[in-house]
C-alpha positions in Angstrom: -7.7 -71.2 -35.5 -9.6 -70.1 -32.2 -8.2 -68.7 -29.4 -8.6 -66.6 -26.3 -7.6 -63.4 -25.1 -4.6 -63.8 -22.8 -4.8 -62.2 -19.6 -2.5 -59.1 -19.3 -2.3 -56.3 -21.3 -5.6 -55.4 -22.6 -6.2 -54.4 -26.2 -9.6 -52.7 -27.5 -10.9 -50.0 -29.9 -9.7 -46.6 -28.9 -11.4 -45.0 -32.3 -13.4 -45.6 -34.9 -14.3 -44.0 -38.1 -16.0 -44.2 -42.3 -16.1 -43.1 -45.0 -18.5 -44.6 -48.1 -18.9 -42.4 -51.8 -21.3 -39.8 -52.0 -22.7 -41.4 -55.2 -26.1 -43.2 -54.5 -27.1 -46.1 -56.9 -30.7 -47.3 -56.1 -32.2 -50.8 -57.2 -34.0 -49.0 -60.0 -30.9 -47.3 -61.5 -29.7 -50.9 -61.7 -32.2 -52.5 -63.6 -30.2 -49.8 -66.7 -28.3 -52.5 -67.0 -29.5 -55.6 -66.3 -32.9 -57.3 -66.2 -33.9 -56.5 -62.6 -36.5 -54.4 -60.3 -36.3 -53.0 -56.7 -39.0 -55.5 -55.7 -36.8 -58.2 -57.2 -33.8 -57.5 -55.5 -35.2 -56.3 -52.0 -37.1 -59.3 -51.7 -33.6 -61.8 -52.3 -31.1 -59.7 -50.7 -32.3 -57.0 -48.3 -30.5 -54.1 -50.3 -32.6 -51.2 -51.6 -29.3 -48.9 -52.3 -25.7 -48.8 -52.2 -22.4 -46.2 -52.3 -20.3 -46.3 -55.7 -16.8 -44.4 -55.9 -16.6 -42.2 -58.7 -14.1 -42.7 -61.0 -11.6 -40.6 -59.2 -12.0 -42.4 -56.2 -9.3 -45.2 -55.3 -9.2 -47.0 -51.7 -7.0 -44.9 -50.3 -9.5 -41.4 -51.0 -11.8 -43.5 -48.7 -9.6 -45.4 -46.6 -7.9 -41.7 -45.4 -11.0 -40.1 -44.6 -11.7 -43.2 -42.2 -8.5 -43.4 -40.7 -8.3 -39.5 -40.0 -11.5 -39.8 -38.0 -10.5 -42.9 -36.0 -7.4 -41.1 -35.3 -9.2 -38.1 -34.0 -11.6 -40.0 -32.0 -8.9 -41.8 -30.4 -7.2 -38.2 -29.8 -3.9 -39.8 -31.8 -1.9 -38.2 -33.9 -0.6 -40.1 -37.4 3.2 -40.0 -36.0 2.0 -42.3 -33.1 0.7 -45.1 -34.5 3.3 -47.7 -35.2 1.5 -50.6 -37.3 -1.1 -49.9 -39.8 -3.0 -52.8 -41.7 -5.6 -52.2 -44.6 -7.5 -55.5 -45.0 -8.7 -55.4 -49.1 -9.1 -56.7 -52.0 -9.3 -53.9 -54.1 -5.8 -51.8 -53.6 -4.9 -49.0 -55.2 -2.4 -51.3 -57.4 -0.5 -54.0 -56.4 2.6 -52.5 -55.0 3.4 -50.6 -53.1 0.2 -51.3 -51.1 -2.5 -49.0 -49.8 -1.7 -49.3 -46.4 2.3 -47.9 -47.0 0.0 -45.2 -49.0 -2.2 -44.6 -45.9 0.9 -44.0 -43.7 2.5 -41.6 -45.8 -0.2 -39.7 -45.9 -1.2 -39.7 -42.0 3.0 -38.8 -41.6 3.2 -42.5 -39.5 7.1 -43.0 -40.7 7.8 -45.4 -38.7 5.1 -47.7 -38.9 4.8 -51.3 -40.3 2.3 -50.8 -42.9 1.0 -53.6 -45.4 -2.0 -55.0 -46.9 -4.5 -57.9 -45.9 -6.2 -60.0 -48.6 -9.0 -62.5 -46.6 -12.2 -61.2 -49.2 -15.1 -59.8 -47.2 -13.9 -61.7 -44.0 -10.5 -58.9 -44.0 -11.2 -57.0 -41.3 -11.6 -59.7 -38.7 -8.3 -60.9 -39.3 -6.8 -57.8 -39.8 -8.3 -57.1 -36.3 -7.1 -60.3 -34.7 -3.5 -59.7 -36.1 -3.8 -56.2 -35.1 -4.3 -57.6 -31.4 -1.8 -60.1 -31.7 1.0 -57.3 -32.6 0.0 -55.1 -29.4 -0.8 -58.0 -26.9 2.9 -59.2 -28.2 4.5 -56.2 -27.8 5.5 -56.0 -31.4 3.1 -52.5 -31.7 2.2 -49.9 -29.1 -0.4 -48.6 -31.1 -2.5 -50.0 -34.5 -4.4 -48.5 -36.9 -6.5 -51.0 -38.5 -8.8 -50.3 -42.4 -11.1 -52.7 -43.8 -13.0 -51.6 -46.9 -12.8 -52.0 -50.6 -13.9 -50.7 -54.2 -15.5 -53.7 -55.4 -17.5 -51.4 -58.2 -14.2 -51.4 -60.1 -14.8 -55.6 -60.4 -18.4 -55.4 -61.4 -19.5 -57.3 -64.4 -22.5 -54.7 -65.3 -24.2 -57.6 -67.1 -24.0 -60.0 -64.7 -26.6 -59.6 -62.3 -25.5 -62.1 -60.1 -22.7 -59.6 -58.5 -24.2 -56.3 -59.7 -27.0 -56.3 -57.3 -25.1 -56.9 -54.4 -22.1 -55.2 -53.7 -20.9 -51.7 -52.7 -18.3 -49.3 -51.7 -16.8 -48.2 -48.4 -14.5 -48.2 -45.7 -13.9 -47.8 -42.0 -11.0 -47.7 -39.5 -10.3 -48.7 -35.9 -7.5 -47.5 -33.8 -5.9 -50.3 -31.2 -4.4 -49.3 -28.0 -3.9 -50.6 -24.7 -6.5 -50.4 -22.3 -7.1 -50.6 -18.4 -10.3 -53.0 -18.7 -11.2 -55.9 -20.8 -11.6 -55.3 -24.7 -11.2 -58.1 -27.0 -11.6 -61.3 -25.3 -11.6 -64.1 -27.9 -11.0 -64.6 -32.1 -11.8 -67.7 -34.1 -10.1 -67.5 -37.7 -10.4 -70.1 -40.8 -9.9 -70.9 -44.3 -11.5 -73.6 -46.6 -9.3 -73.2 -50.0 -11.6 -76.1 -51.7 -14.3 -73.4 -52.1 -12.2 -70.8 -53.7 -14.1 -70.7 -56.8 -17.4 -70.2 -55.3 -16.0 -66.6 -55.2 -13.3 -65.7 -57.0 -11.3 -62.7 -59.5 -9.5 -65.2 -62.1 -7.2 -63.5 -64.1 -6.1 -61.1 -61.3 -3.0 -62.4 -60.7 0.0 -63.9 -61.8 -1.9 -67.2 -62.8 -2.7 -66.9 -66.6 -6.4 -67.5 -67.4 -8.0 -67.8 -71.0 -10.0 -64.7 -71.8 -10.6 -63.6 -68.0 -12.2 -60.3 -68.0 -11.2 -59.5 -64.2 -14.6 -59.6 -62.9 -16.2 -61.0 -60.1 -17.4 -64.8 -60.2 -19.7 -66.2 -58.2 -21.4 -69.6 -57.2 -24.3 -68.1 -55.3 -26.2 -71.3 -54.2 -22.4 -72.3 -53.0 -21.5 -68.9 -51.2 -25.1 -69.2 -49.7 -25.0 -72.3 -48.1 -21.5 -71.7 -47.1 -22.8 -68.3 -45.3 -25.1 -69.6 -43.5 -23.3 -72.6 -42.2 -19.9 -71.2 -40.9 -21.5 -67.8 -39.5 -23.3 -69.4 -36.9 -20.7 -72.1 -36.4 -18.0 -69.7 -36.1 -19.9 -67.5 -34.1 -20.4 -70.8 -31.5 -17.1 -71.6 -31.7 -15.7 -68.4 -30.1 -18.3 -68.1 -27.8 -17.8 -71.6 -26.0 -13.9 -70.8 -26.3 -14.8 -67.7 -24.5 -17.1 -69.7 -21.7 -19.9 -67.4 -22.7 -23.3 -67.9 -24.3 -25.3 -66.3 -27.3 -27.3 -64.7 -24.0 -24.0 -63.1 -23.1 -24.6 -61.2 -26.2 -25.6 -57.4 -26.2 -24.7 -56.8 -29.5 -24.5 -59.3 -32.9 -22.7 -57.9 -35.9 -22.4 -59.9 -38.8 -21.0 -59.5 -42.0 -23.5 -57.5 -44.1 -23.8 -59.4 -47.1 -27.8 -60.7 -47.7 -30.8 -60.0 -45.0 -31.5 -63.3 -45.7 -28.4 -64.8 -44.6 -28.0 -62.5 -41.7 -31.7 -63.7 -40.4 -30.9 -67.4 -41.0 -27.8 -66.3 -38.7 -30.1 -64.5 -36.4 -32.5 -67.6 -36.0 -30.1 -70.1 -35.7 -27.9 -68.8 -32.9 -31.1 -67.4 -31.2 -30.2 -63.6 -31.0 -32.9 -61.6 -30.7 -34.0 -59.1 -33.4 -33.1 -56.1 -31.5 -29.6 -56.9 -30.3 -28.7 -57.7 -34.4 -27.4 -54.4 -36.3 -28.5 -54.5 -39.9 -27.5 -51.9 -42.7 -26.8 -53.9 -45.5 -29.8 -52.2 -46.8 -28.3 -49.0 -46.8 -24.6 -50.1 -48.0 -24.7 -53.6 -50.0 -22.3 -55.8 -49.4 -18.9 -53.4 -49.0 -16.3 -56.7 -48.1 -14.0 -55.6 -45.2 -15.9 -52.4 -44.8 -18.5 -54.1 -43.9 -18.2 -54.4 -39.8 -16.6 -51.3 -39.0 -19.7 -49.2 -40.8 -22.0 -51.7 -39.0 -20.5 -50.6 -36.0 -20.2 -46.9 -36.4 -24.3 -47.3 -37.3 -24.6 -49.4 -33.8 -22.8 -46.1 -32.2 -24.7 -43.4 -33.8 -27.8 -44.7 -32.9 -26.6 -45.3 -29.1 -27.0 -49.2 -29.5 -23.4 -49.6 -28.3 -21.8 -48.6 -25.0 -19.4 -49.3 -22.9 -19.1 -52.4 -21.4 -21.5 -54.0 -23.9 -20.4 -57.7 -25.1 -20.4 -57.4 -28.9 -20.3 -60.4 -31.5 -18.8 -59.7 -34.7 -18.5 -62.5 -37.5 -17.3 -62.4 -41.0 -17.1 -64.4 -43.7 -16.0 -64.1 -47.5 -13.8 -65.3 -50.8 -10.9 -67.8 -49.8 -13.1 -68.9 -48.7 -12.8 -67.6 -45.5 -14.1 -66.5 -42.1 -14.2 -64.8 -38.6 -15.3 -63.7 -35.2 -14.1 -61.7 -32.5 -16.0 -61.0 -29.6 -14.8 -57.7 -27.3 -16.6 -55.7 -24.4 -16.8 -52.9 -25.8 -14.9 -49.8 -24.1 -15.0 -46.7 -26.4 -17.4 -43.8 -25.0 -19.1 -41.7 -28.4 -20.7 -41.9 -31.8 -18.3 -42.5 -35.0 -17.1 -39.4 -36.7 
């Protein structure tokens, strides 16, 4: 599914905020529990560190923080917002879902508030339906969450998974603005690769002995990666009638340097107009963009009226890109 921004009213990102765990778990606190080294995993993946929740810690104690500071940024108040989506695949439970939580919790009583599953590519299309409400007229104003707790699906023998995934979350506020914002989304799905990346046992389909952990075909999900990021990311863009020199800032999903620089090479962004933290974070699913972004803000790499690329992709398996000029003035909070 691609399509273009419609001309009329204009939608864009009014706020943005995180929130990752305070706990720190470095490459050599890893290799406790499986056989592995820092050299070992920096060299395949990129990541030298990552956040894990402590056990107290659900979505929503991260997804809350996030929201509270989007909200401020975007000098909104909880009662105002009138659609809140948390794209995730690790929920506080199953019902009722974090994002009715959330809203609660901000006092939004009135809002539509539900959950997103679309694995680490979430936040794009909980951005593009986010878009699709306001540019509708279904929703005045949205809050959108992307993030996840994908420690609580580790399998800490399987070092696989262990080494690259983290925790986090981050939040966007959507309003209407006077000049461009988002301009174009491209959305898909291939359901034949679902088991390249998948949590048997998680739902109501009964599996012999699954344990409820992450599974993963890495030469599968790698190959996938590097194909439909860069395909997706051309897609949009000659929807858009632009170019990758259009292009002030790329964005992609955070999940392996090495993916991200095949990316990088293969759509011919240059080094500098790519934001990379995955070495910082891990792989944090639908948390992924929005703390790529509030890094882009902090250290002044985005302004307004910059053209930013953003591009996910993840289990389903699925992907997405959105490209918006970018209008909000201020670092992340």
């Amino acid at each position: 599914m691609i399509g273009r921004a419609t001309a009329g009213l204009e939608v864009s990102i009014t706020g943005l905020g995180c929130k990752v765990p305070e706990r720190v778990m470095t490459n050599d606190e890893l290799s406790q529990f499986v056989d592995t080294s820092d050299e070992w995993i920096r060299e395949r993946t990129g990541i030298r560190e990552r956040r894990i929740a402590s056990q107290e810690e659900a979505l929503s104690d991260l997804a809350l923080p996030a929201a509270r500071a989007a909200l401020a940024q975007a000098g909104v108040e909880g009662a105002e917002i009138d659609l809140i989506i948390v794209a995730t695949v690790t929920p506080d439970m199953a019902f009722p879902s974090t994002a009715a939580i959330v809203a609660d919790a901000l006092g939004a009583t009135d809002a539509a508030a539900y959950d997103l599953s679309a694995g680490c590519t979430g936040f794009m299309y909980a951005l593009a339906q986010g878009y699709g409400m306001l540019a509708g007229g279904l929703a005045r104003r949205a809050l959108v969450i992307g993030g996840d707790v994908l420690s609580r699906l580790f399998d800490w023998t399987d070092r696989s998974t262990l080494v690259l995934f983290g925790d986090g979350a981050g939040a966007v506020v959507l309003e209407a603005v006077p000049q461009q914002g988002f301009i174009g989304f491209e959305l898909g799905a291939d359901g034949a690769g679902g088991e390249s990346l998948w949590l048997p046992g998680s739902g109501s389909r009964i599996f012999d002995e699954a344990d409820r952990h992450i599974k993963m075909n890495g030469r599968e999900v790698f190959k996938f990666a590097t194909r439909i990021l860069v395909q997706s990311a051309e897609d949009v863009l000659a929807k858009c009638e632009l170019t990758i020199d259009d292009v002030d800032l790329y964005i992609p999903h955070q999940a392996n340097v090495r993916i991200i620089d095949h990316a990088t090479r293969k759509l011919g962004v240059p080094s500098d107009r790519v934001v990379i933290n995955v070495d910082r974070y891990g792989n944090t699913s639908s948390g992924s963009i929005p703390l790529a972004l509030a890094d882009a803000l902090a250290d002044d790499r985005l302004r307004p009226g910059m053209v930013v690329l953003m591009t996910g992709m993840g289990a389903g398996l699925t992907w997405g890109s959105a490209i918006m000029r970018w209008t909000m003035d201020g670092a992340a909070a």
